[in-house]
C-alpha positions in Angstrom: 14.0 -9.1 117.6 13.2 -8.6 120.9 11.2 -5.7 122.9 10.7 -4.6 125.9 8.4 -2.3 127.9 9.6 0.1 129.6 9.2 -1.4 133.1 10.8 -5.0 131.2 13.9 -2.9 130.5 14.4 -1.4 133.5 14.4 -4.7 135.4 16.7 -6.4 133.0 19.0 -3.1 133.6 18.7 -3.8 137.0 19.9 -7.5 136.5 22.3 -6.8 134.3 23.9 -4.1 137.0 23.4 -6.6 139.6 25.6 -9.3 137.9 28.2 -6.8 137.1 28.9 -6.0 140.7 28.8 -9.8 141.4 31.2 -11.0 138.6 34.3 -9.6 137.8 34.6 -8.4 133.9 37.8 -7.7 132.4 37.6 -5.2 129.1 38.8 -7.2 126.4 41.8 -5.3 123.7 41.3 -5.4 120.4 44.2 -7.2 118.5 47.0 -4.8 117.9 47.7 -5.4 114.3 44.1 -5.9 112.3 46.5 -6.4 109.4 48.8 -9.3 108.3 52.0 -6.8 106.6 54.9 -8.9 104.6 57.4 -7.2 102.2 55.1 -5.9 99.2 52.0 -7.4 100.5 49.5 -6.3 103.2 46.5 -7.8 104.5 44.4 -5.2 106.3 41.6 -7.7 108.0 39.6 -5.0 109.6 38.8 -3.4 105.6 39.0 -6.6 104.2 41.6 -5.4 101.8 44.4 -6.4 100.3 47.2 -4.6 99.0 50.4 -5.6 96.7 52.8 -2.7 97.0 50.8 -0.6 98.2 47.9 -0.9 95.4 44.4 -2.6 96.2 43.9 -6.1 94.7 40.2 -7.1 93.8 40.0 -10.5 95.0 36.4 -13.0 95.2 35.8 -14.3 98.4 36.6 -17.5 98.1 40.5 -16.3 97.1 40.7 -13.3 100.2 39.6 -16.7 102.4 42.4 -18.6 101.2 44.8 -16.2 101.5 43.7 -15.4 105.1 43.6 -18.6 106.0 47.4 -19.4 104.7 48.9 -15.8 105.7 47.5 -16.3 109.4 50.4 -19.4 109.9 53.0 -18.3 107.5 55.4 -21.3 107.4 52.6 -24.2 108.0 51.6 -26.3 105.7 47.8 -27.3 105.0 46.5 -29.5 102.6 44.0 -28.9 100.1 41.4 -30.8 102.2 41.7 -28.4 105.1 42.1 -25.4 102.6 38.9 -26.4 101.2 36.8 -26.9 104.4 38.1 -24.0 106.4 37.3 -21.4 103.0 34.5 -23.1 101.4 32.9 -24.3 105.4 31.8 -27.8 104.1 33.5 -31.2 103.5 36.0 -31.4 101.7 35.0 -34.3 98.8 36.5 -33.7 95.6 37.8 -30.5 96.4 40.9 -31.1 94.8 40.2 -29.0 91.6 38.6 -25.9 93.7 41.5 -25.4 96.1 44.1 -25.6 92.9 41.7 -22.9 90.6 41.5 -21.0 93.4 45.7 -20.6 94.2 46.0 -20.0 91.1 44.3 -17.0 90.6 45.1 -15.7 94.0 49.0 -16.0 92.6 48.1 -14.2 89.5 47.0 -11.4 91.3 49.2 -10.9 94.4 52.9 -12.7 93.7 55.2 -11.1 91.5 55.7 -13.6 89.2 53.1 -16.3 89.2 54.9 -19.0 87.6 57.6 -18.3 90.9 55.6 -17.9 93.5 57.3 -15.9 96.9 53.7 -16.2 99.0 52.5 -19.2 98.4 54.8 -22.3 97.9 53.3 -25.9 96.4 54.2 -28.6 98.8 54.2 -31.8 96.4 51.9 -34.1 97.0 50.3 -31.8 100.4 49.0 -28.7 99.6 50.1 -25.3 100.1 52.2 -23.2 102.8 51.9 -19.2 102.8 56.0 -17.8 103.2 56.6 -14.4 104.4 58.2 -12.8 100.9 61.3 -12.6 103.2 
C-alpha cells in the first residue's frame, strides 16, 4: 500500500490533471449483457450465478469455470486440454480425468436430462462444445 503526504498527493493530482488535458481518454461501457441467457439456462457473470429455469444452481468453481468458458463460444469446440488450462490455469498433463469428472457433474446439475445432454455436447475423440438449448 502506498501513502502519500499531503503535499505528495497534491502534486501527483497535479500530474495526473496535467496528463489528462494532454491525452485524450475515452470513458469505457460496461458490456451490455453481464449475463450469458439460453432457453432455461442463465449465466448471470456479474453475481456469478447460475440459474436453470429460473432456480439458482450451487456449482464449485472449478464447474461455474467450465461452464463459462464453454457458454462464452457456444458452438466451438475445445478440447479437454484447453478446458483444463483455461479453468484449472496450469498445464494441462494428465488432465484427461479432471475435465471428464468435472462435465459431468456440471450436466447433472444444469441439463435436463444428463444422460442427453442439450448444453454441452461430447465431441468423440475432442472434447466438448457448449450449444445454445435452441
Amino acid at each position: 500500500m502506498l501513502t502519500f503526504s499531503d503535499t505528495e498527493e497534491k502534486a501527483v493530482e497535479k500530474a495526473i490533471a496535467a496528463l489528462a488535458d494532454m491525452i485524450p481518454l475515452e470513458a469505457i461501457e460496461p458490456p451490455h449483457s453481464p449475463a450469458l441467457t439460453f432457453p432455461g439456462l442463465e449465466i448471470r457473470l456479474h453475481q456469478r450465478r447460475v440459474l436453470k429455469n429460473g432456480i439458482d444452481v450451487s456449482l464449485t468453481r472449478l464447474e461455474y469455470g467450465a461452464l463459462c468458458y464453454l457458454a462464452a463460444s457456444p458452438g466451438r469446440v475445445f478440447t479437454k486440454a484447453q478446458i483444463f488450462e483455461a479453468v484449472w490455469s496450469m498445464g494441462s498433463e494428465s488432465c484427461q480425468s479432471s475435465v471428464t469428472n468435472v462435465i459431468c457433474n456440471l450436466r447433472k446439475k444444469i441439463e435436463p436430462d444428463s444422460r442427453n445432454p442439450t448444453y454441452i455436447k461430447t465431441i468423440l475423440g475432442i472434447g466438448y462444445k457448449f450449444v445454445s438449448g435452441e
